[in-house]
Phi, psi and omega in degrees: 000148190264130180310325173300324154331269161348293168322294206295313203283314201302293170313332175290298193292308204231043184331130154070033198249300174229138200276194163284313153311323154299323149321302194284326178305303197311282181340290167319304187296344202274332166298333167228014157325146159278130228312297168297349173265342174280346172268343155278324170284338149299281202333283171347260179305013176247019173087337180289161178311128186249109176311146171278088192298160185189118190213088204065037183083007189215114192239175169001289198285335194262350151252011170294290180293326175249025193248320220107350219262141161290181190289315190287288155008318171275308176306324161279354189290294194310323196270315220258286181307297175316312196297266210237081151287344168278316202282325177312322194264323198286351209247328196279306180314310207284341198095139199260164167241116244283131187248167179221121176263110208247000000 
């Protein structure tokens, strides 16, 4: 998918959720996200079936319930935890934090 592509499925999915600045961060993370995750997370806005990803005991689904996180949120949480699993689990542990994006 093309960042525009992107831009366009993230306002669709999540009308009035992320501004446009917010948009451009998400963007911006997705240039060095890792490979496998960024393509679930394309499947994800594309309507496809989504591997059940799991990186230091911790998937999708579980930071969606027990974090709080919506899916762009959980994915990137998934990149950050692969990349640096100790700052990522121990920052998780602690409880997480609510960002606004304006």
């Amino acid at each position: 998918m093309t960042f525009n592509e992107i831009k366009e499925k993230i306002k669709s999915l999540f009308p009035g959720v992320y501004s446009e600045v917010g948009i451009s961060a998400i963007l911006q993370e997705l240039i060095s996200m890792d490979k496998e995750i960024r393509n679930e997370f394309e499947n994800y806005l594309s309507g496809k079936p989504v591997k059940d990803l799991k990186f230091a005991g911790y998937t999708l689904k579980k930071l969606e319930l027990e974090h709080g996180m919506n899916p762009i949120a959980g994915f990137l949480t998934l990149d950050w935890i692969k990349r640096s699993p100790k700052d990522a689990t121990e920052s998780l542990k602690r409880g997480h934090d609510t960002f606004k994006f304006r």
